[in-house]
Backbone as JSON Lines, residues from 0, in Angstrom:
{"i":0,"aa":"X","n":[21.69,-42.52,-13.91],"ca":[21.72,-42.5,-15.36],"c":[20.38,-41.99,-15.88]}
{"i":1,"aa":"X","n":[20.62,-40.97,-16.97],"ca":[19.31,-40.41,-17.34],"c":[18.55,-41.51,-19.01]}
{"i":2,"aa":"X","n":[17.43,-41.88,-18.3],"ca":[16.82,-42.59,-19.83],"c":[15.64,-41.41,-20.34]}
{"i":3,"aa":"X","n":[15.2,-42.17,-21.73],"ca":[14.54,-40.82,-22.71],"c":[13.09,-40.95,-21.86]}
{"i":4,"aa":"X","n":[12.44,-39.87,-22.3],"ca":[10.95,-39.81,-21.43],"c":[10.44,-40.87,-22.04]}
{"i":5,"aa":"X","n":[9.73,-41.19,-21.14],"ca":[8.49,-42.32,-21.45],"c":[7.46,-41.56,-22.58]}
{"i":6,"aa":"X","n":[6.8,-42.5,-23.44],"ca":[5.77,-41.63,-24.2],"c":[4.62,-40.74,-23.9]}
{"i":7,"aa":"X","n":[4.24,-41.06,-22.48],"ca":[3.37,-39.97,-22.09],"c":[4.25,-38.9,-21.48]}
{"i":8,"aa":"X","n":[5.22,-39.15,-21.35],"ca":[5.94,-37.74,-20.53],"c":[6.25,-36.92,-21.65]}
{"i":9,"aa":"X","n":[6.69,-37.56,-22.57],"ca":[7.41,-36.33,-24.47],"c":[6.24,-36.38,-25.09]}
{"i":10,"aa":"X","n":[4.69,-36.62,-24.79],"ca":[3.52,-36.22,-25.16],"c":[3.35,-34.61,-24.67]}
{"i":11,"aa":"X","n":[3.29,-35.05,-23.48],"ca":[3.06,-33.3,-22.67],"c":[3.84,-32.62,-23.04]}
{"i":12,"aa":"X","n":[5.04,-32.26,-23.86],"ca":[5.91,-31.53,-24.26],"c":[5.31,-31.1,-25.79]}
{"i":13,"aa":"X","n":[4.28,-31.58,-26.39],"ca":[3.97,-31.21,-27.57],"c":[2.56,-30.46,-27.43]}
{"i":14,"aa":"X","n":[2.44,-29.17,-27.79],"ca":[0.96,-28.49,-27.54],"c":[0.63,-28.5,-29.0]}
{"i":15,"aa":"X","n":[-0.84,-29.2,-28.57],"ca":[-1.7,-29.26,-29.6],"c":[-3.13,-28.39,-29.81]}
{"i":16,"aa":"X","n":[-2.9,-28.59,-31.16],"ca":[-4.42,-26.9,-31.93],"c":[-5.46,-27.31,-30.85]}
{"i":17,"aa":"X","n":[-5.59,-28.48,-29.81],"ca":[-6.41,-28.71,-29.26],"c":[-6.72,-28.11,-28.06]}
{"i":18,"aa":"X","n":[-5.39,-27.93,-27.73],"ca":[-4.99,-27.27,-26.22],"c":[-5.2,-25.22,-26.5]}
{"i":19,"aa":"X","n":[-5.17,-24.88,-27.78],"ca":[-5.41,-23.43,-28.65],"c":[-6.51,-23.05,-27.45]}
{"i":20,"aa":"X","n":[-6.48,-21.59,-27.25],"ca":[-7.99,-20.69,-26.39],"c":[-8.43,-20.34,-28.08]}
{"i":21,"aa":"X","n":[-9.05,-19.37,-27.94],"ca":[-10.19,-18.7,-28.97],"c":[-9.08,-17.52,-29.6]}
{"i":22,"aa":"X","n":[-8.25,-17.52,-29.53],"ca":[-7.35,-16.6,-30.83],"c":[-6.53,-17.74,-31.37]}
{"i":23,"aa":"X","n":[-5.87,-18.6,-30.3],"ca":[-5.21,-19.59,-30.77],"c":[-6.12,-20.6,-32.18]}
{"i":24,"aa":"X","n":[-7.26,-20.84,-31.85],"ca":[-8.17,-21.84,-33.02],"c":[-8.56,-20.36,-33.8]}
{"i":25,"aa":"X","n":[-8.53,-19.07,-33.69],"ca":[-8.79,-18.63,-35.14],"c":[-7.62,-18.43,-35.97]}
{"i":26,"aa":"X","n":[-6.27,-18.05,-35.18],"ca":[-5.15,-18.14,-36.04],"c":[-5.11,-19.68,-36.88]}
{"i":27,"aa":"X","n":[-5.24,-20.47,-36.14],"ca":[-5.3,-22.14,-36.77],"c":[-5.98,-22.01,-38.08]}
{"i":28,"aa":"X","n":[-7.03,-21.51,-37.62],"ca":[-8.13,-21.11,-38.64],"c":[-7.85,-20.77,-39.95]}
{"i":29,"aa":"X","n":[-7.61,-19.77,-40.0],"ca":[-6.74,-18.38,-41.24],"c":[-5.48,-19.23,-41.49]}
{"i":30,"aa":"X","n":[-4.81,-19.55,-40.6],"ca":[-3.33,-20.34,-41.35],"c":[-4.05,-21.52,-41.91]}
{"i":31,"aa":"X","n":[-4.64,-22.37,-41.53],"ca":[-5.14,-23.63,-42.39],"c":[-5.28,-23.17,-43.26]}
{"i":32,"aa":"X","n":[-6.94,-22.6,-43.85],"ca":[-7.15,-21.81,-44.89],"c":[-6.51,-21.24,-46.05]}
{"i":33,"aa":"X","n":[-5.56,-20.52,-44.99],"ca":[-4.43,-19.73,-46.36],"c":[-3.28,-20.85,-46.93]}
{"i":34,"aa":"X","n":[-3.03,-21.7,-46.09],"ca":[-2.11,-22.62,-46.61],"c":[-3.12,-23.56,-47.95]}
{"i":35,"aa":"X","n":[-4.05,-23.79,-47.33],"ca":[-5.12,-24.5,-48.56],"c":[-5.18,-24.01,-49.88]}
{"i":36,"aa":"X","n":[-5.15,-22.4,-49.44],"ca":[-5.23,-21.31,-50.76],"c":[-3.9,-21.86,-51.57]}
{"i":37,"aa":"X","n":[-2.85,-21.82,-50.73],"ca":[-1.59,-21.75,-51.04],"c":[-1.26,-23.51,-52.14]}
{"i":38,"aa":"X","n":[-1.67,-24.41,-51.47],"ca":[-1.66,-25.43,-51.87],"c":[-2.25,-25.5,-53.46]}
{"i":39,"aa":"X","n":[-3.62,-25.08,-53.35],"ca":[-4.49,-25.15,-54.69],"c":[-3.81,-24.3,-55.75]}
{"i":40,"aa":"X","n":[-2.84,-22.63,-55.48],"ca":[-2.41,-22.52,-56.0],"c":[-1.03,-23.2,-56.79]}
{"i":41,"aa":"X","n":[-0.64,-24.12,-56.34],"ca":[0.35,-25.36,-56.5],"c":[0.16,-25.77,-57.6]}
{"i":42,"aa":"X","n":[-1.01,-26.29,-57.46],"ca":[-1.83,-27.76,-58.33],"c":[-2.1,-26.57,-59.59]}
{"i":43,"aa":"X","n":[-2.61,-25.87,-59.08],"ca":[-2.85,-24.89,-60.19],"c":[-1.52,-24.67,-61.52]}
{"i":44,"aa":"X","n":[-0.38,-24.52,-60.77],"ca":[0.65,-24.22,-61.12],"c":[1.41,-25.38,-62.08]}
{"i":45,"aa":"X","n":[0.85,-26.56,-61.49],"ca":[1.18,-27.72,-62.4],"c":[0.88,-28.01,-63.66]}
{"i":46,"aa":"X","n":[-0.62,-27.29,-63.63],"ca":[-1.83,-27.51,-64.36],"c":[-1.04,-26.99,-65.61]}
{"i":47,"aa":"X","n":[-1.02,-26.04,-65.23],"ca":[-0.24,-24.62,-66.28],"c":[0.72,-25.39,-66.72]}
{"i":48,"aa":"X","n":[1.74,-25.83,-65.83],"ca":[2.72,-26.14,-66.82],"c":[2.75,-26.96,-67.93]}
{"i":49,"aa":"X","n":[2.14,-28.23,-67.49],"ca":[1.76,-29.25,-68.24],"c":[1.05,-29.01,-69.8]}
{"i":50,"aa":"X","n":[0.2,-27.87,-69.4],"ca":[-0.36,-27.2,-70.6],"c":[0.98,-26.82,-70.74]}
{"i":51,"aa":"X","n":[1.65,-26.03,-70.99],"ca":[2.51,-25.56,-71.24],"c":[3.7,-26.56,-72.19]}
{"i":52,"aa":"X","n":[3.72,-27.56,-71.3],"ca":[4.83,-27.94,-71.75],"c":[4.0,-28.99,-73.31]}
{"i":53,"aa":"X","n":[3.06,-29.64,-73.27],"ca":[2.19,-30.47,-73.99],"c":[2.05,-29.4,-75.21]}
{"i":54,"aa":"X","n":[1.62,-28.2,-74.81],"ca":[1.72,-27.49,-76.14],"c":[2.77,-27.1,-77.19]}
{"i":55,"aa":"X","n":[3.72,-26.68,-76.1],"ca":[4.9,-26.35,-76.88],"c":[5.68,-27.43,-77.72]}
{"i":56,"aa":"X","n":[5.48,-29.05,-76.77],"ca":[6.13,-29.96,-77.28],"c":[5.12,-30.28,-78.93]}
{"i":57,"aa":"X","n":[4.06,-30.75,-78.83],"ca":[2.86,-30.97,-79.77],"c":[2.26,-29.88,-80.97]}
{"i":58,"aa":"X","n":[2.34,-28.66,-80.12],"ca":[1.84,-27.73,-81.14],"c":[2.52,-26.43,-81.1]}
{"i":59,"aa":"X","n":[3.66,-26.54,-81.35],"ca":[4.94,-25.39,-80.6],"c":[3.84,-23.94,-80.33]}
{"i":60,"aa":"X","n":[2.84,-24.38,-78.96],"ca":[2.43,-23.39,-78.71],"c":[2.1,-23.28,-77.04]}
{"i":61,"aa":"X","n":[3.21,-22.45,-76.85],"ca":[3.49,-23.03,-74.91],"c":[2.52,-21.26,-74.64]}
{"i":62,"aa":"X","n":[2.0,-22.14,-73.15],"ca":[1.45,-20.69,-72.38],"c":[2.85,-19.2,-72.46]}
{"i":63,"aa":"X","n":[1.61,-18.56,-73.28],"ca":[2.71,-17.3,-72.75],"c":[2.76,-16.64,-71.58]}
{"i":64,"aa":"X","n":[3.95,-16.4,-71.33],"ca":[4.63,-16.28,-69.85],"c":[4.59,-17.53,-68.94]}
{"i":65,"aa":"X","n":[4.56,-18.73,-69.03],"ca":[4.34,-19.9,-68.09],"c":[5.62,-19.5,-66.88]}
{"i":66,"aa":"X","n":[6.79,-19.08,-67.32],"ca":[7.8,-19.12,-66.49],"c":[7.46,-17.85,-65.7]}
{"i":67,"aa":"X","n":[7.24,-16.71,-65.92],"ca":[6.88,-15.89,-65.55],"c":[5.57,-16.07,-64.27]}
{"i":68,"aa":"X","n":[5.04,-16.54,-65.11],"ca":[3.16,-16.88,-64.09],"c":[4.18,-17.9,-62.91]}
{"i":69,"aa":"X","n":[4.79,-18.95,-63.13],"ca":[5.53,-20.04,-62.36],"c":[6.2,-19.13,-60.96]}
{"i":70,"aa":"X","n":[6.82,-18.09,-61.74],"ca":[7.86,-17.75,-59.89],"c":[7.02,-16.8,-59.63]}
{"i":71,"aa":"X","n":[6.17,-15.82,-60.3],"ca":[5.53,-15.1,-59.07],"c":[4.28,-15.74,-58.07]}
{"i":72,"aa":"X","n":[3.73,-16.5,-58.84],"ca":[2.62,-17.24,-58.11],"c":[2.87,-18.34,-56.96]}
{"i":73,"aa":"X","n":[4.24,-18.83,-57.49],"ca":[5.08,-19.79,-56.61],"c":[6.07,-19.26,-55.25]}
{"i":74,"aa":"X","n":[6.34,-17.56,-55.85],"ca":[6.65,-16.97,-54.72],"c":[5.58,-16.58,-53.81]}
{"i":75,"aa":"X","n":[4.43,-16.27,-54.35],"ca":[3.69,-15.99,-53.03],"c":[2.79,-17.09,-52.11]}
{"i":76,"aa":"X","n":[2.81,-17.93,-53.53],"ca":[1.98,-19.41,-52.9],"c":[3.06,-20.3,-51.43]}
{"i":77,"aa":"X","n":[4.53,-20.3,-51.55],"ca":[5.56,-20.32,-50.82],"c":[5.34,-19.7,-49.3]}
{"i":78,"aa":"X","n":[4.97,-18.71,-49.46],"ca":[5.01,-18.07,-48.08],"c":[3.62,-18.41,-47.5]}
{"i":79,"aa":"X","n":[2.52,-19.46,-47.77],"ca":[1.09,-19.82,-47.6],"c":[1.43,-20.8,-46.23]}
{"i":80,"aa":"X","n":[2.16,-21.6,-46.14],"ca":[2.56,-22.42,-45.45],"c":[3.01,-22.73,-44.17]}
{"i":81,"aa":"X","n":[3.92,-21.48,-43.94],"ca":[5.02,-21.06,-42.87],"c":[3.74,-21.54,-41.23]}
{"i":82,"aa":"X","n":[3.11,-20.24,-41.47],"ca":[2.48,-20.46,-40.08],"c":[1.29,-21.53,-40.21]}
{"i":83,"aa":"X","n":[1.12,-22.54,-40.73],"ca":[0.46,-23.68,-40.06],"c":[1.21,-24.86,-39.95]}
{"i":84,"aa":"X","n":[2.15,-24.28,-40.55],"ca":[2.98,-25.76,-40.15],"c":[3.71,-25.4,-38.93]}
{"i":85,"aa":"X","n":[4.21,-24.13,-38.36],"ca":[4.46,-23.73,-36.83],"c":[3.52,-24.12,-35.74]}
{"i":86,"aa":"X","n":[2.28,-23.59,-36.04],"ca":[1.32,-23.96,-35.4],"c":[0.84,-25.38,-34.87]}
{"i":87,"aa":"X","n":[1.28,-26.21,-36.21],"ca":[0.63,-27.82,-36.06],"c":[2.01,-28.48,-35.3]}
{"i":88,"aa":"X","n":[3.23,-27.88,-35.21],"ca":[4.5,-28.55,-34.76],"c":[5.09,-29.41,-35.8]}
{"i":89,"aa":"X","n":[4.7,-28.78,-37.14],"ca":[5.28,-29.61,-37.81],"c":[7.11,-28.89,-38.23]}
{"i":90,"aa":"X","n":[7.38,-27.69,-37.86],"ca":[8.91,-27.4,-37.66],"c":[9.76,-28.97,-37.46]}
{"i":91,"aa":"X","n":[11.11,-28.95,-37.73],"ca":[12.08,-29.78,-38.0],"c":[12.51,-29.16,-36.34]}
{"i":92,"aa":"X","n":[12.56,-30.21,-35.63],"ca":[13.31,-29.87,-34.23],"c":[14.32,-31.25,-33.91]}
{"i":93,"aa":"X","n":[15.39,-31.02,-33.63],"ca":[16.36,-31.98,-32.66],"c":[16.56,-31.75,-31.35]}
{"i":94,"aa":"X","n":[16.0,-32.91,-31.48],"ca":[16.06,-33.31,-29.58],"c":[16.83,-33.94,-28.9]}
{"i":95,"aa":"X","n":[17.9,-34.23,-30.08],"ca":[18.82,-34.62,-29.56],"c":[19.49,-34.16,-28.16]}
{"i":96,"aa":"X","n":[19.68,-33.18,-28.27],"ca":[20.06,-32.02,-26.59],"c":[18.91,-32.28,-25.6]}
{"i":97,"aa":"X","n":[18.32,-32.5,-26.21],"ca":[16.76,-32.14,-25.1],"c":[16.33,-33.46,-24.47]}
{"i":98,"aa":"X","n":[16.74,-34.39,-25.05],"ca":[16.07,-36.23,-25.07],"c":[15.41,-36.18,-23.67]}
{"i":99,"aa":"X","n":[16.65,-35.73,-22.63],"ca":[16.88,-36.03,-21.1],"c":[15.88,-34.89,-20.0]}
{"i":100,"aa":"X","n":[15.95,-33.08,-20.97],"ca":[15.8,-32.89,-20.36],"c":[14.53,-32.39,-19.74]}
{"i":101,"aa":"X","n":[13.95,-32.15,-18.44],"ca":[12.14,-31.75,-18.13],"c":[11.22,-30.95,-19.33]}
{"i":102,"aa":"X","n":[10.08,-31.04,-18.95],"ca":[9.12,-30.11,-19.46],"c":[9.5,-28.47,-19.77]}
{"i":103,"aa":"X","n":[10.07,-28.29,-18.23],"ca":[10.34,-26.71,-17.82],"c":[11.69,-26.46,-19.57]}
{"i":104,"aa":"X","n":[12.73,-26.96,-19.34],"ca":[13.54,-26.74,-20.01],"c":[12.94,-26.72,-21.63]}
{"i":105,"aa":"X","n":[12.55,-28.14,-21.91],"ca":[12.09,-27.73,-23.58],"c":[10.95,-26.61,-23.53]}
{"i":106,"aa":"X","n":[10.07,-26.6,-23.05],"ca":[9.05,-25.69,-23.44],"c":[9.73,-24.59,-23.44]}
{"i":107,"aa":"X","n":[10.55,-23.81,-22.39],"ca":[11.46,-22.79,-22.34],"c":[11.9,-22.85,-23.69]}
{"i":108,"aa":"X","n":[13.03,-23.62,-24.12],"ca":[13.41,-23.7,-25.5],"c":[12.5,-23.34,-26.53]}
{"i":109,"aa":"X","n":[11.42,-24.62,-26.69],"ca":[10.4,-24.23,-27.88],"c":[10.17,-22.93,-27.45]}
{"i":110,"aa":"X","n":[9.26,-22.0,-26.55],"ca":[8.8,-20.92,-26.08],"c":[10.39,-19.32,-27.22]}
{"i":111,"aa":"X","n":[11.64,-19.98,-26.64],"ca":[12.35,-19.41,-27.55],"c":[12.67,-19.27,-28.94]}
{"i":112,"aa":"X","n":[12.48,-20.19,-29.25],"ca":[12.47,-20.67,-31.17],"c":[11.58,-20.17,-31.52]}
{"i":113,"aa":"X","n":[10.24,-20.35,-30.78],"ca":[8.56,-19.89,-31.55],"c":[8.72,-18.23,-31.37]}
{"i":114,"aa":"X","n":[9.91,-17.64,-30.45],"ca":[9.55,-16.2,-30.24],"c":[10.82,-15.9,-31.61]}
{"i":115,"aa":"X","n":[12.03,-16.54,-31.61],"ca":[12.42,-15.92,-32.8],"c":[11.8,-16.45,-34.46]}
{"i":116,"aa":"X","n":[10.91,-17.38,-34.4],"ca":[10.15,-17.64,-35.89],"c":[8.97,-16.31,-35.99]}
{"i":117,"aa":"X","n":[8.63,-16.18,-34.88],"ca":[7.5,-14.78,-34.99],"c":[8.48,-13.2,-35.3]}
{"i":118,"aa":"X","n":[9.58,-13.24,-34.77],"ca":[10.34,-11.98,-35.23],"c":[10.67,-11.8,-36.22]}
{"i":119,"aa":"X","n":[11.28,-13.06,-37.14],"ca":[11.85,-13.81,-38.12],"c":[10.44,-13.51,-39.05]}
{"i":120,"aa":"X","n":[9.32,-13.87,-38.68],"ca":[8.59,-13.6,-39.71],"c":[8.0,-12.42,-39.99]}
{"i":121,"aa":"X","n":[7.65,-11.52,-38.81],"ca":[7.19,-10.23,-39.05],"c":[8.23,-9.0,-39.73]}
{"i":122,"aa":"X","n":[9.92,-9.34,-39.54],"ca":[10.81,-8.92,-39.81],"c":[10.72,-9.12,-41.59]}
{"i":123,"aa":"X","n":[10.7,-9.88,-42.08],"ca":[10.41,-10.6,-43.44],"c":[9.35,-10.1,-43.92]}
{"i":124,"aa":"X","n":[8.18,-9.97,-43.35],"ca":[7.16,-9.36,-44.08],"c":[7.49,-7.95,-44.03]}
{"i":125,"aa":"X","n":[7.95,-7.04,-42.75],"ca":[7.81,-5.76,-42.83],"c":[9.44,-5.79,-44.49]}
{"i":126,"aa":"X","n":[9.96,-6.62,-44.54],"ca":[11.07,-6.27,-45.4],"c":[10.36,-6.75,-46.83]}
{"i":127,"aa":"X","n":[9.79,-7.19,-47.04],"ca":[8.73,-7.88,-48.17],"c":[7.74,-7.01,-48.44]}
{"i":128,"aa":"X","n":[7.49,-6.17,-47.59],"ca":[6.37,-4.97,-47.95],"c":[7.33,-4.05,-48.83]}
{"i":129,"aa":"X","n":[8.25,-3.01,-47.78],"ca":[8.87,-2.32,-48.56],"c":[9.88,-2.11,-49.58]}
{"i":130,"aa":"X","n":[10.23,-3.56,-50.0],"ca":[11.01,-4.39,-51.37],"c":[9.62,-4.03,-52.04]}
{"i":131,"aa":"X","n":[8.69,-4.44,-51.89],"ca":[7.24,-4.51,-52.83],"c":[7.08,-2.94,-53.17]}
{"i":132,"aa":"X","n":[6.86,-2.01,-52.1],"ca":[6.68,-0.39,-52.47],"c":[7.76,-0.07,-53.4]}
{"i":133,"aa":"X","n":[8.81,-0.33,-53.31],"ca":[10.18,-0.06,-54.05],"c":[9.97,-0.23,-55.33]}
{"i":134,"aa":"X","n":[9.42,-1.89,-55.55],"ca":[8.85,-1.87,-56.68],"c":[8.3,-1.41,-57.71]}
{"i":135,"aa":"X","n":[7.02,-1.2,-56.85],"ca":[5.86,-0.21,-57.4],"c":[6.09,0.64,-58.01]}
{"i":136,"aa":"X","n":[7.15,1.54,-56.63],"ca":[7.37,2.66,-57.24],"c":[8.56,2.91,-58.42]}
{"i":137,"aa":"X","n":[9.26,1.65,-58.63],"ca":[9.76,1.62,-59.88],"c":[9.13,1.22,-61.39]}
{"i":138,"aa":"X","n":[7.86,1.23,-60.85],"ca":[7.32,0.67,-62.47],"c":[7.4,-1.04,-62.49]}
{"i":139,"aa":"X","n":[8.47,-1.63,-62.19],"ca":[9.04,-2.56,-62.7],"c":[7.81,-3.34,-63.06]}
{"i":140,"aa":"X","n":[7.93,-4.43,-64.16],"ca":[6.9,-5.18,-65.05],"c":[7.32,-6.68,-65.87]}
{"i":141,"aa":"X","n":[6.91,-7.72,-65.45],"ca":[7.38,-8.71,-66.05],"c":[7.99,-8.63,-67.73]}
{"i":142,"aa":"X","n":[8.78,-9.41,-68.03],"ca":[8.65,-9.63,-69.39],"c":[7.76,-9.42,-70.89]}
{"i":143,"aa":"X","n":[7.04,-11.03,-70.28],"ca":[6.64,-11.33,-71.4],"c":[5.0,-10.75,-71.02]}
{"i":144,"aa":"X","n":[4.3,-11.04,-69.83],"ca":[2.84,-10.34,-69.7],"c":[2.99,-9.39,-69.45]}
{"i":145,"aa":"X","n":[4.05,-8.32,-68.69],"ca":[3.86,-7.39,-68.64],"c":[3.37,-7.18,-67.04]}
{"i":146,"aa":"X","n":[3.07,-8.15,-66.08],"ca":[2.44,-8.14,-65.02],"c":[3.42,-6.96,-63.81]}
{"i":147,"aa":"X","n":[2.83,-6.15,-62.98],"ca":[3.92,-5.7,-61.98],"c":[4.07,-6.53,-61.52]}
{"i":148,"aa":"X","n":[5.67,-6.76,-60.67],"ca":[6.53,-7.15,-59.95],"c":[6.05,-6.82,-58.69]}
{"i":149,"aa":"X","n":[5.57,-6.03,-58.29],"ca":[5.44,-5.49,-56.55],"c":[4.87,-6.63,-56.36]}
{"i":150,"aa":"X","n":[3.48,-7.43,-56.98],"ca":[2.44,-7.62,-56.76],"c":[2.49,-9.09,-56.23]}
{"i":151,"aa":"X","n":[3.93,-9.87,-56.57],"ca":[4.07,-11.27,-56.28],"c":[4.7,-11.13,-54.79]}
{"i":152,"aa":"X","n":[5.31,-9.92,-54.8],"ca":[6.0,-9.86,-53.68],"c":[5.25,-9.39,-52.35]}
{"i":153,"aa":"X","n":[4.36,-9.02,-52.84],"ca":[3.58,-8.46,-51.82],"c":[2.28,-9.2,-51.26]}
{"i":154,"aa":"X","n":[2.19,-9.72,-51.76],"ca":[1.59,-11.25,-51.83],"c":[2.14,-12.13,-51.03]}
{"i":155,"aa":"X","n":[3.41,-12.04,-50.82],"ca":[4.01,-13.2,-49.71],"c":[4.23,-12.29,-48.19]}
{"i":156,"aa":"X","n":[3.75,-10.88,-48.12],"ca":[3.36,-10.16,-46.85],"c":[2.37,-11.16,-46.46]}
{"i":157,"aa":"X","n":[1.55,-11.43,-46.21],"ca":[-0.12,-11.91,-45.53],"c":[0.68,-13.11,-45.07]}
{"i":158,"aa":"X","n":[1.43,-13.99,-45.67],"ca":[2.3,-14.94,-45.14],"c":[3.35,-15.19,-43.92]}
{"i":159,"aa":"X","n":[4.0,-14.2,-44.29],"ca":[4.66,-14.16,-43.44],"c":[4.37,-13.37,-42.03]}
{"i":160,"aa":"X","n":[3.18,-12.54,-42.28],"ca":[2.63,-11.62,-40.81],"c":[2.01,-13.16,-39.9]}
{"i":161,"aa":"X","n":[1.21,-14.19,-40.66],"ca":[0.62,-14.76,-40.26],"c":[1.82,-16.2,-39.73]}
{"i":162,"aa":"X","n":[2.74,-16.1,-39.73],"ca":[4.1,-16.86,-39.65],"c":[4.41,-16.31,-38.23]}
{"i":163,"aa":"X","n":[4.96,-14.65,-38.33],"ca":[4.89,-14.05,-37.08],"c":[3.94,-13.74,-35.79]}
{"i":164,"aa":"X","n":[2.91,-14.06,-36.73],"ca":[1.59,-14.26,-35.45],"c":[1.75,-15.21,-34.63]}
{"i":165,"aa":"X","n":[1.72,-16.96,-35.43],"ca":[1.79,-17.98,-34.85],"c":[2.9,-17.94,-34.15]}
{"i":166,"aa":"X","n":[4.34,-17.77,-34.37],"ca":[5.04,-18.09,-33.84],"c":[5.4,-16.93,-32.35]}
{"i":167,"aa":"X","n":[4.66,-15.72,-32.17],"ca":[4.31,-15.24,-30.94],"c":[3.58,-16.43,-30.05]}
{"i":168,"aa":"X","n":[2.14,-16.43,-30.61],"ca":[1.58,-16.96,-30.12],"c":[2.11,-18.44,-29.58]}
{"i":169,"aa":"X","n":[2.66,-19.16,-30.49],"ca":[3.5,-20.55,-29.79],"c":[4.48,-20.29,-28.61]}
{"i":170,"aa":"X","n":[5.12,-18.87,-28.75],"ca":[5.95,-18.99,-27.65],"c":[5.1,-18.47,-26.41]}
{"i":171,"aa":"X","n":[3.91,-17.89,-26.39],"ca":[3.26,-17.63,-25.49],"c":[2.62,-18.77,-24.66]}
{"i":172,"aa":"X","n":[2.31,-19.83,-25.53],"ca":[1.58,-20.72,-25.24],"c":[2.87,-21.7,-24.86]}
{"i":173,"aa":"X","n":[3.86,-21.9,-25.25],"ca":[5.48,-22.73,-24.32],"c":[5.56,-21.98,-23.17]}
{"i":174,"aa":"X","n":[5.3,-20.9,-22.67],"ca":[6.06,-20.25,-22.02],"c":[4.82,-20.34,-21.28]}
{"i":175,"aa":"X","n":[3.85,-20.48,-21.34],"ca":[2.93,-20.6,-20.21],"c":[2.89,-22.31,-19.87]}
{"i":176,"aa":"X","n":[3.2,-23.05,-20.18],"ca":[3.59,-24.82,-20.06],"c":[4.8,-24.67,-19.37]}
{"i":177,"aa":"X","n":[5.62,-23.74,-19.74],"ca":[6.76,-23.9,-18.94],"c":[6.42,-23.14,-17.23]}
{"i":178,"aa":"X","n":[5.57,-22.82,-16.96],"ca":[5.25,-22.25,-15.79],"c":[4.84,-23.13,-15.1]}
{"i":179,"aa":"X","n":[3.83,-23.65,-15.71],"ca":[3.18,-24.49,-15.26],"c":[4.1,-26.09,-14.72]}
{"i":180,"aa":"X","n":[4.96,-26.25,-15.41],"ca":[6.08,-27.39,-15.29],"c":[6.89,-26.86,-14.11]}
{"i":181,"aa":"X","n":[7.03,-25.7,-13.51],"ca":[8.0,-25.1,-12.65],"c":[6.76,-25.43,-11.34]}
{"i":182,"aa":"X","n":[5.69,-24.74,-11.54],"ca":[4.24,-24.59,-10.36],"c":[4.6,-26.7,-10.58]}
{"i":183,"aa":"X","n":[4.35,-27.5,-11.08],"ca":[4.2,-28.58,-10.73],"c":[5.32,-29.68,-9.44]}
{"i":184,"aa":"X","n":[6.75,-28.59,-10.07],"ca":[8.01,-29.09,-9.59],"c":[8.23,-28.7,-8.24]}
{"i":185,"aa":"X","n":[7.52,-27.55,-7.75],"ca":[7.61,-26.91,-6.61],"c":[7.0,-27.59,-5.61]}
């Protein structure tokens, strides 16, 4: 009968920013960072509204464009996130399938997921760039400020390249644990 790993055994199945070489802790690096960016732009975003909404309610005088400033800044602040939360293992995984089985097998797995979140994301950005040129080259221009359109969208490129970085890099780094789990079994 198979029981679930003991806690040091489904420890070794989780690689940590600790276990990172020297590209691994600068990607950490730049994704922390940009997610921070990403975050402050958040708070930022609140800030606004609140003005926004306090004025309009009090002195019928709301930020112009608030809704406008809201989804492009929120679309690119959105894509800030992706690759440090890959990186840190904070992805949504079920293990349900996996509870039982070795090192070799999940890391294999993770090693696969982290290689399609890096395709998944570089695929997205290269499609997020040229939605953005399309843009451009249509003129297109918000509403009420007048702001281009390319510019939110292109903005969530740096995101998502850095999404596809990590998640290479994670499957490089599963897929070398999973070797190592095979060299141990032998």
């Amino acid at each position: 009968m198979h029981t679930p790993l003991d806690t040091e055994a489904a420890a070794a199945l989780v690689l940590n920013p600790e276990q990172f070489g020297p590209a691994g802790r600068l990607l950490m690096g730049v994704s922390k960072f940009y997610a921070a960016v990403g975050g402050l732009a958040f708070v930022a975003l609140v800030i606004m509204s609140l003005i926004s909404i306090v004025g309009r309610k009090l002195f019928a005088a709301p930020v112009p464009g608030d809704m406008e400033i809201l989804m492009m800044v929120a679309a690119t602040a959105s894509a800030t996130f992706f690759a440090y939360c890959h990186l840190d293992g904070g992805d949504v995984k079920i293990d349900f399938f996996t509870a039982h089985a070795g090192p070799r097998v999940v890391h294999g797995l993770d090693a696969l997921g982290s290689l399609l979140v890096g395709l998944f994301g570089l695929l997205v950005a290269w499609r997020s760039w040229v939605g953005a040129m399309s843009l451009m080259d249509s003129g297109e221009t918000s509403t009420v400020l007048g702001w281009p359109v390319w510019l939110a969208q292109a903005g969530m490129v740096p995101g998502f390249v850095l999404m596809g970085l990590a998640g290479l890099y994670m499957s490089f780094l599963h897929l070398q644990a999973a070797r190592r789990a095979i060299r141990r079994a032998a």
